[in-house]
N, C-alpha and C positions, 0 to 999 in steps of 0.2 A: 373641549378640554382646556382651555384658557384658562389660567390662572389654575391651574390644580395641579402642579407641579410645584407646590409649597411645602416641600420638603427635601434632606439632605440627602445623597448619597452618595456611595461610592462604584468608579466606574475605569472603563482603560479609553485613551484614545490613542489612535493608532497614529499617525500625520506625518508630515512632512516641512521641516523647519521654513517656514516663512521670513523670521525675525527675531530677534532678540535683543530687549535692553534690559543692559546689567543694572542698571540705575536704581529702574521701577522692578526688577525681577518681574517681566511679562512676556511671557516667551508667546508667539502668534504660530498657530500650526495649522498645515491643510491637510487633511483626509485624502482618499483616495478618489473620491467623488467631485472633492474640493470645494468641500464647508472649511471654515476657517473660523477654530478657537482660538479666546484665549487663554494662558493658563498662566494663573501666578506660582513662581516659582520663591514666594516668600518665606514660606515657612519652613524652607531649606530640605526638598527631599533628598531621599537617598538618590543615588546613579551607579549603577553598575555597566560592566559589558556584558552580553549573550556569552554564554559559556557553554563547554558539551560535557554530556556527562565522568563524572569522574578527574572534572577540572574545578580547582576553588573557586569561591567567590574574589570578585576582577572587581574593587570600589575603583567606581569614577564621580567620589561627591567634590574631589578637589580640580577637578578637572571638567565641571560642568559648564561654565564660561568660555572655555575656549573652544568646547564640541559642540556647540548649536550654533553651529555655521548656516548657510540657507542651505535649503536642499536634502540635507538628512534626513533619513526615514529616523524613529524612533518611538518609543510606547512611553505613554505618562500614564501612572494612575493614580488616580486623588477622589479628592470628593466634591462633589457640586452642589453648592450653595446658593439656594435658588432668591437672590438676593441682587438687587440692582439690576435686572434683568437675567442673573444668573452667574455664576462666577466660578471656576475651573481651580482649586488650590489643589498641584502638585504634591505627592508624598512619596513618589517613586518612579525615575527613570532608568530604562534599560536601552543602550546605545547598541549597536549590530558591529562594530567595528570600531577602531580606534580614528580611522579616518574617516572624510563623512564620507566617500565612495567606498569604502571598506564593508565588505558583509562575510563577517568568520566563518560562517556554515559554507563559502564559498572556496576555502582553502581546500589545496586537494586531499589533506588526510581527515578533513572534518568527519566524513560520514563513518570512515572505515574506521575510526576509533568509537568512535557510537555505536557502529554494529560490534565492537569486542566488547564493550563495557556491557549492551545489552547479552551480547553470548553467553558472557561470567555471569550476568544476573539470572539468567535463566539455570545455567549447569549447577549453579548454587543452589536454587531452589531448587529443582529437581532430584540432586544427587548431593547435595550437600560436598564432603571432601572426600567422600567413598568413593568405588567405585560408580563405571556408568552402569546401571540396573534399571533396565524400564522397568522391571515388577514396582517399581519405588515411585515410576509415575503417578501424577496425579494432573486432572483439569482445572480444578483451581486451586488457583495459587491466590494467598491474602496480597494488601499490599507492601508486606515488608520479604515478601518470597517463603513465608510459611504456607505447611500446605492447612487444608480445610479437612474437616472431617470424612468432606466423602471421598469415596473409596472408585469414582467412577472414572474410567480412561477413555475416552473420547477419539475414535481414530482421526478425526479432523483434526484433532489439536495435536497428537503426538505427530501427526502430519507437519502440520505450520509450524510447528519444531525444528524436527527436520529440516525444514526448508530453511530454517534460520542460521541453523548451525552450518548446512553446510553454501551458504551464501557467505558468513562468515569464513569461510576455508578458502573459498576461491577469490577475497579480498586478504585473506592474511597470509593463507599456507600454514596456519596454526592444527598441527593435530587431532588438538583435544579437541580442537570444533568440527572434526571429519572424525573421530571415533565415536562422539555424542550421534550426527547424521547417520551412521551406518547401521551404529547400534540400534536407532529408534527405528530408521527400514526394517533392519530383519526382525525385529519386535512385529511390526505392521505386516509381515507377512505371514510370521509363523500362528500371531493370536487374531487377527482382524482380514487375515484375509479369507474367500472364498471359491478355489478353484471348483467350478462346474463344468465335467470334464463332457457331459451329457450334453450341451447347448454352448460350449468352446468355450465360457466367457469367465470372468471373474468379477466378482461384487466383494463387498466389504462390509461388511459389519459396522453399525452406530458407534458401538464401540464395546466394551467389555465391565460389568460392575467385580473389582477384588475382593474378597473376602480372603485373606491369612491365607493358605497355596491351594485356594478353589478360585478359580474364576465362574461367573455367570454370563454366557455370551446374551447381547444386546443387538439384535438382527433387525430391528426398525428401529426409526430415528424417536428420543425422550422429548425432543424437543419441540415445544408447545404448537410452534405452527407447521410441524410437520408429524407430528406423534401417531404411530403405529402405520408408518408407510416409508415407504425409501428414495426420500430426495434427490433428483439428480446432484444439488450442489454436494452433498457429504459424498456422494462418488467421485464427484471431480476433486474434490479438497485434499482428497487419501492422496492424488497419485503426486500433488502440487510439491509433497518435501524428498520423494519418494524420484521423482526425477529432474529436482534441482541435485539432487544426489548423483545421480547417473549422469550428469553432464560431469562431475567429477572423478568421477570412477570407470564408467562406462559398463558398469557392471550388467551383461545382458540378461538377467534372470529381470531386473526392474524393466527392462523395455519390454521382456515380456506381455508384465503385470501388464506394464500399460494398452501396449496392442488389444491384451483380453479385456479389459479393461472397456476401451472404443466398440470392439466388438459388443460388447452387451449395452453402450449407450445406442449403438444403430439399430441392434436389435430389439431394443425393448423401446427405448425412450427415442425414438426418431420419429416422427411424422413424416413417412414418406410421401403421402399425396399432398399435404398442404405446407411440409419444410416445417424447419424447424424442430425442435428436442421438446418433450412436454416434461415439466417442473417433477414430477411423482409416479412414479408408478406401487402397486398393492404389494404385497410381502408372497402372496403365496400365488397367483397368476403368472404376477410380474406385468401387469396391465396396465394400460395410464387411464382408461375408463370405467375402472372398478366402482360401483358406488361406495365403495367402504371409504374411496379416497373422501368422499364429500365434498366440498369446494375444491379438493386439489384438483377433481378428475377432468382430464383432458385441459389442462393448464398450462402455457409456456412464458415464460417470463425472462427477467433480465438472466440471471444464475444459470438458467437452463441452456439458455441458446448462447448468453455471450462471456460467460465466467471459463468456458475451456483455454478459452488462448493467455489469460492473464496466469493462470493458475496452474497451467500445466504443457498445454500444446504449443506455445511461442517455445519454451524450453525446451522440449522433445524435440522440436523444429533443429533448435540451435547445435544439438547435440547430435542431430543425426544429418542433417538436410537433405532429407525422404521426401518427395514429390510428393506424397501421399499426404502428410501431415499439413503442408504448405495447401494443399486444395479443400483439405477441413479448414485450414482458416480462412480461406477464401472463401468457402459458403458460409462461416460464419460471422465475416462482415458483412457479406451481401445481402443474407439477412438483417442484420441488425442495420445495414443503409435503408434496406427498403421498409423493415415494418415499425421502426421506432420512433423516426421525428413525427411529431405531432404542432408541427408548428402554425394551424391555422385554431388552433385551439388552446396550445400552452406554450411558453419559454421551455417547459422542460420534453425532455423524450418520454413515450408511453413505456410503461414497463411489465404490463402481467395484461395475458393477452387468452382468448379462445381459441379451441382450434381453430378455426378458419379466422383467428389473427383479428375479431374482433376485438375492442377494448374490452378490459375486465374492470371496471371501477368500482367493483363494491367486493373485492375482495380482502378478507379477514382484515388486518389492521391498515391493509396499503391504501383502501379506496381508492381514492381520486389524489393520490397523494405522489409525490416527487422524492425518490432518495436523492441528494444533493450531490452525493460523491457516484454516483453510477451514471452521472450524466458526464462527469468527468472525467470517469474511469474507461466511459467511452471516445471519449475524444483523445485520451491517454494511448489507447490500445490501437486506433484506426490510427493513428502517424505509427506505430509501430509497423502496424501491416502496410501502409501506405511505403514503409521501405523494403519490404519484401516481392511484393505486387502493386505498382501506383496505379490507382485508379481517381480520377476525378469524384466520385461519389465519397471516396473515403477522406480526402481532402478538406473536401466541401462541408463536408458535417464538420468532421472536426474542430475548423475554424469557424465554425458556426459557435458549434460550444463553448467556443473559447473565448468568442463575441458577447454572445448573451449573459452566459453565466454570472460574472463577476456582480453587474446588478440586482439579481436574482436569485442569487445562492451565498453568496459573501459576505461578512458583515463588514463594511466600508467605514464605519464610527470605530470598533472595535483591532481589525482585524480576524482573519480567520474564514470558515467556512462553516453552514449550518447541517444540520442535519437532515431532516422530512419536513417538507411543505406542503399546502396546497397545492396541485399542480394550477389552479385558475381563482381568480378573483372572486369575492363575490357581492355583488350592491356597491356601494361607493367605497371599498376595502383603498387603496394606493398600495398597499405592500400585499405579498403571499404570504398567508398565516401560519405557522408554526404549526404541526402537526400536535403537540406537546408540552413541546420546552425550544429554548433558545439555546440550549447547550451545544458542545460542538465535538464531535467521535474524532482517538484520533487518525482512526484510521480512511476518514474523508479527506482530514488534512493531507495525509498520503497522497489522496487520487491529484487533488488540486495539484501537489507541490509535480507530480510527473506530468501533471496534462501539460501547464504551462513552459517547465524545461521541455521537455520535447519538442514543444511546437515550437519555442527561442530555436532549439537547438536544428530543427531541421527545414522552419521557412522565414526564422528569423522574427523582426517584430519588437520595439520596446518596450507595446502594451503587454507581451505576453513573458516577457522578461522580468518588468514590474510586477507582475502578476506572481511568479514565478519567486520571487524575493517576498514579497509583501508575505506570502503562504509558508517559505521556510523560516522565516523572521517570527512569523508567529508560534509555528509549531516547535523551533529551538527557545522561543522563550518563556513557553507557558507551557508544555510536555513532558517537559524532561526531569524525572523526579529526581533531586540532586541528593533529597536526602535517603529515600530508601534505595534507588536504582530504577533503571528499566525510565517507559513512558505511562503516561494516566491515560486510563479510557477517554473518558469526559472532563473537561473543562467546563465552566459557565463559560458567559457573553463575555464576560472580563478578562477572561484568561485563568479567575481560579479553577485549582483544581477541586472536582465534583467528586464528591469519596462515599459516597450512600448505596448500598446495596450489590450489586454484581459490580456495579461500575465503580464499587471503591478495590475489585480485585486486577493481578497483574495475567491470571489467568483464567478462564471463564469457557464457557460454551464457545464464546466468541474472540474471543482474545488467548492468542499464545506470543508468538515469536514474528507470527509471516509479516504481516502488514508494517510493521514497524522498520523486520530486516531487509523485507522487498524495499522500502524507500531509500535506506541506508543503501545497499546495491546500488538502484538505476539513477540515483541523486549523485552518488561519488559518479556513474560513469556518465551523465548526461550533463552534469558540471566539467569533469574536467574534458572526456572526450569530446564531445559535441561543441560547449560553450566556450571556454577557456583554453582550448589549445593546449592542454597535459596527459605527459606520459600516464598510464597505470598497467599493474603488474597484476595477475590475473595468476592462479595455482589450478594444478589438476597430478591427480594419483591415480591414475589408469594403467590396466596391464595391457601392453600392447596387443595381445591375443586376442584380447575382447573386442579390438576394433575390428569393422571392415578396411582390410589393405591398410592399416596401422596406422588409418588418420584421425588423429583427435583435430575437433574442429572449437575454436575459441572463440568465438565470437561473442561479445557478454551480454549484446542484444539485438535485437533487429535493428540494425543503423542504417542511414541512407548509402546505398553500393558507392564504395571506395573513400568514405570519409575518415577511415582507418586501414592501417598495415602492420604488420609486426614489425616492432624490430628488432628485437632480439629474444631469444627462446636460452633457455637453460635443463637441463636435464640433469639429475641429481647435483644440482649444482658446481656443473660445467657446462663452458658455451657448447651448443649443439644449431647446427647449420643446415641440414635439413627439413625445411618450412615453405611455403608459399605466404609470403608475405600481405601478396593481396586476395589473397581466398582464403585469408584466414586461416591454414590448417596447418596442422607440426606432423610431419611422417615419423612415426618413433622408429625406434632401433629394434629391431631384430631379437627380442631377448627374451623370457619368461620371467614372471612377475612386476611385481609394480615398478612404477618410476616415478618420480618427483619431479612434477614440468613445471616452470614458471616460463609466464610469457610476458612481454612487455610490448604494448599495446599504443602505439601514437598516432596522432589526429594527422591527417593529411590537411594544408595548409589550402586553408582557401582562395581562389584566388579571384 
């Protein structure tokens, strides 16, 4: 390839202030690998600050001499002029902070004004200024929050709604973001859901096609890689917005759902002799070995066995702390410790398996292939369970992932995190090749930004603090759509935004609310509780009735035991003094009907 890079383009680099002279305008910057460009800053770019949604644009083109101090992270993008050996001309800088230790996404109301800008972006599209009417739902949403012609409501996605709005409620205490949650539950249970009163369980519906006041219910899944069978993830995905709700309500008719819920995964989709949940079972058996499934049959994969605890069982956990739920997530890392590293074979973990937990590598688009952010998302999830139950195994992995990844899954020139890879080399390759595209989801950026706060936040580490920074630097600076709302599916390599086909919508099969408003969440509390040492205030509207012995329990996630305590509780706002500070739980009062609790939540100082 020598010489064949005689031509111009444009590109981002991501680095770290080396140098600057004002003289020659030649700013020297290192990567996070620490290649060292350089880049002229002649032709006078623009400079901005990192901004959050629903904040103007921040010019720093006057102010660009006195911020390239050494040591600042920052993004250039120009064009490369493959000339004199090659030449880097600056056309746009974005600084993280006004200081060069300064990083805004780090302040403690960063996230929780991001999850209200996206709430409004969403209840907008949705429901415009009317009322809230799920009949008005729709799955996708264009990118300016118009809806699409079709008429199809997706229960996974009215799900991940849900979950957004009422994640927003327990960060704001805003209403209209717990009337949207509640509303779209009882939508999900009265149109999507399935009591089978014959075999205890409950299932869920794909989702429902509207036609004007007929609906047509939709009982297998449309979607391509799982079409005419019933995937375990769209069961786990229903209950995900369904009891992020119920941690706010405590409404027992949702724990129900869920209890029925488990019941028909142990039932139907368990492997009891060789562990594990298999990926599908048929529509009309309810079998995971149907041949109608085709490649799904007798299948288990990442979704099946280890998307419960992200999506819905750490939550149920939080809101009940039921012995029962805590030992599903115990066998659901124990599994995923024992059958997923593959590390004499790949950087990444295996993820779609046979029953007896062979590899499956030649299945439908995944082959032999790596999703980037589930390698994450488990090293994300194991420090979560690792403060519930420490085990060495869960540890171990995870600071494994945490090790490896950044080489292997990160773009280290750009910023950010890739998508599907190769999981293995092949011939004289040096890099893992791109399944596709170089583009980047953003809901990978997500896994990355929690894997690394976490593991900062609960064994410490500069590499994973860096790490941790580098990932929300990127996703607040290339994500966040300033001009229509909300965040972009896809970016390219560079950080633009990718706007062609599903991925130029804000709502899709795949994208609603969840993954955006999960980061918002555990980002505001793994920043400020864990990392930085600040208060945050936490909402809940529960009728005391609904509790056992009238303890709402607050805990906003699996934290390491005792690294938080309340300290102070409010009840329709008035102080109220009945709490356990360090078990986390508020005894309510005595009364019928709801109450308005706010709790206030501080980091125990380490010492």
């Amino acid at each position: 390839m020598a010489g064949s890079l005689n031509f111009s383009f444009s590109d981002t680099i991501a680095g770290y202030v080396v140098r600057f002279d004002s003289s020659s305008r030649l700013l020297r910057l290192k990567t996070t690998d620490d290649r060292e460009f350089e880049v002229s800053l002649a032709s006078g770019p623009s400079a901005e600050l990192v901004r959050n949604l629903d904040e103007p644009y921040v010019d720093a083109s006057g102010h660009v001499d006195e911020m390239l101090s050494p040591g600042r992270f920052l993004f250039a993008y120009g064009v490369h002029y493959p000339e004199q050996g090659g030449r880097f001309d600056a056309k746009r800088l974005v600084f993280l902070g006004r200081g060069a230790e300064d990083y805004r996404f780090e302040e403690a109301g960063w996230w929780i004004r991001q999850i209200e800008s996206l709430a409004d972006f969403y209840k907008r599209a949705q429901f415009g200024d009317g009322p809230v009417d799920f009949t008005e739902y729709r799955t996708e949403i264009r990118l300016g929050g118009d809806k699409t012609a079709s008429h199809v409501q997706e229960t996974d996605t009215i799900s991940r709604l849900v979950y957004g709005m009422a994640s927003a409620y327990l960060l704001t205490g805003k209403d209209e973001y717990l009337e949207v949650a509640e509303r779209g539950t009882e939508y999900l249970r009265k149109h999507m859901r399935v009591v089978d009163s014959e075999e205890d369980v409950v299932f869920w519906y794909h989702g429902i096609s509207v036609d004007g006041d007929s609906e047509r219910k939709l009982f297998t899944s449309e979607f391509s890689d799982d079409y005419d069978a019933i995937p375990m993830y769209e069961q786990i995905y229903a209950l995900a917005g369904p009891i992020q709700t119920y941690r706010v309500t405590g409404d027992v008719r949702i724990k129900n759902d869920a209890d029925a819920t488990i019941r028909l995964f142990d039932k139907f989709f368990k492997d009891e002799e060789q562990g594990g949940y298999y990926s599908h079972i048929d529509p009309i058996l309810f079998s995971p070995d149907h041949e109608s499934l085709g490649e799904n049959a007798e299948r288990k994969n990442w979704n099946s066995v280890g998307d419960h605890a992200p999506a819905y069982l750490i939550n149920l956990y939080l809101a009940t702390g039921e012995q029962r739920y805590a030992d599903f997530l115990e066998y659901t890392f124990d599994t995923i410790a024992d059958k997923f590293p593959d590390y004499k074979n790949s950087p990444f973990v295996q993820e779609r398996f046979f029953r007896d937990w062979s590899h499956d590598t030649a299945h439908s688009w995944q082959q032999n292939r790596a999703v980037v952010g589930h390698n994450l998302k488990i090293a994300w999830n194991l420090m979560r369970m690792n403060s519930l139950k420490a085990k060495p195994a869960y540890e171990q992995l995870a600071r494994k992932i945490g090790e490896i990844m950044p080489a292997v899954g990160s773009d280290q020139q750009r910023g950010g995190w890739y998508d599907v890879v190769e999981r293995v080399k092949e011939g004289d390759q040096e890099a893992y090749r791109f399944a596709w595209h170089d583009r980047k989801a953003w809901w990978q950026q997500e896994q990355a930004i929690l894997a690394y706060l976490i593991l900062n936040g609960t064994v410490g580490g500069d590499a994973n603090l860096r790490e941790a920074r580098q990932a929300q630097a990127f996703y607040n600076t290339f994500f966040l759509d300033h001009d229509e709302g909300a965040v972009y599916f896809n970016v390219l390599a560079s950080g633009t935004p990718y706007l062609l086909g599903t991925e130029r919508l804000k709502g899709s099969h795949s994208m609603s609310m969840y993954h955006s408003a999960e980061l918002c969440y555990l980002a505001a509390v793994y920043n400020n509780l864990l990392i930085n040492g600040r208060e945050m205030d936490f909402h809940f509207q529960p009728d005391p009735t609904d509790l056992p012995d009238r303890i709402l329990r607050v805990s906003p996630d699996l934290l390491p035991a005792g690294s938080v305590r309340i300290a102070s509780v409010e009840i329709d706002e008035k102080p109220y003094e009945e709490f356990d500070a360090e078990a986390l739980t508020v005894h309510l009062p005595d009364v019928q009907g709801r109450v308005k609790v706010k709790v206030r939540l501080r980091p125990v100082n380490k010492q």
